[in-house]
C-alpha angles and dihedrals in degrees: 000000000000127000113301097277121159090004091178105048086051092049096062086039085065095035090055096040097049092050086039087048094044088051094058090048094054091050109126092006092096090230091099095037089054084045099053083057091080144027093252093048087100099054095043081055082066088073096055128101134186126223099236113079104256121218125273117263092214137028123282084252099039087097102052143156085022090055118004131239095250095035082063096038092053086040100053103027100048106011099047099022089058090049083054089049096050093043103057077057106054089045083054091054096045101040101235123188097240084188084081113068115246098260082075093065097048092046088069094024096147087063075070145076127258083251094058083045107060103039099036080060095041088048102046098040093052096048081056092048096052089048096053101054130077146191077217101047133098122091109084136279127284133200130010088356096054090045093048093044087051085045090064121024100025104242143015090245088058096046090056093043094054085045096055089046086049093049089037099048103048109121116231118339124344144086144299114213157183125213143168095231118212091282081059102241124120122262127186113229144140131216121205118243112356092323114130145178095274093062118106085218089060125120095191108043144187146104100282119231098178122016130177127204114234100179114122087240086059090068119344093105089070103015108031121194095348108105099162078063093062098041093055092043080064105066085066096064102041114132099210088175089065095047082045091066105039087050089060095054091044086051092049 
């Protein structure tokens, strides 16, 4: 990717071919068709994701210092990419209706195997992760999303402060993250392994709208065993134009 020229006009070019590249690949599911029906079809397409890993928007280097260029590569080529593999598997084995989107799935994840479990986890919260980060990011919210973070937690300052001691304190591998629950206000959690919010096994639940890997192989190649580094390092590569949207089609 080259220097960070005409950041804005690129911006809006990802932001047009990843919706333009969820809609083909909801094509024939009926999840387009039932959206098309109605104005906000197009943003609750937003929520979907496929069962196949889906191409970076950005070079395996776009994101450093914050994440280095290896550290991506070996995350996405062998980390997520396993978690994809495993998972059309396990979809194989199970029979699973692929014409529904994955969220499905995890909705009723304790109908599955272990194997369903962890790597429809692993897959979709690694297809979150990828989308919400940004060679662009960095600064703070605006709009309904900054209201709605001030609404909750009080301030910006205090959200990010439970996120990072939810990101810091988690025990082992798994992920920090931030959901509009069911009363539709935002709430801070984590969940261990590839589990996430959307899981019926859940303790902590919600539709996420920003999630952060904690696991070592997330960040220990550049930043070791310092795990309060990493999570700083985030907060400059946020696209908070990503979790905005995907706010809005969480509070439809």
């Amino acid at each position: 990717m080259k220097p960070l020229e005409s950041a804005i006009s690129r911006r809006k070019f990802l932001s047009n071919s990843s919706k333009a590249g969820l809609a083909v690949g909801l094509v024939g599911s009926g999840i387009l068709t039932a959206c098309s029906n109605s104005a906000s079809g197009a943003d609750k397409a937003i929520l979907a994701t496929s069962f196949t890993q889906t191409p970076l928007a950005y070079d395996y280097s776009a994101l450093a210092p914050n994440i280095d260029a290896m550290t991506m590569e070996i995350h996405y080529t062998k980390h997520a990419a396993g978690y994809a593999k495993n998972l059309g598997a396990a979809i194989e084995e199970e029979s699973v209706d692929t014409n529904k989107p994955l969220e499905d799935v995890l909705a009723n994840i304790s109908k599955y195997s272990t194997k369903m479990r962890n790597n429809g986890g692993g897959h979709y919260n690694h297809e979150l992760f990828w989308k919400i980060m940004s060679p662009e990011g960095g600064g703070m919210p605006q709009g309904d999303l900054a209201e709605a973070i001030n609404s909750s937690f009080g301030s910006f300052d205090a959200f990010s402060e439970e996120f990072n001691n939810a990101a810091k304190t988690r025990f082992g591998s798994g992920w920090a993250w931030l959901v509009v629950g069911a009363d539709k206000k935002l709430a801070v959690g984590s969940t261990a392994n590839q589990d996430n919010p959307l899981m019926d096994i859940s303790e902590f639940k919600g539709t996420p709208l920003l999630g952060l890997d904690v696991w070592e192989h997330a960040y220990y190649l550049n930043y070791q065993n310092r795990r309060p580094d990493y999570v700083s390092a985030f907060w400059d590569i946020i696209d908070w134009n990503m979790v905005s949207d995907r706010f809005a089609a969480a509070s439809m």
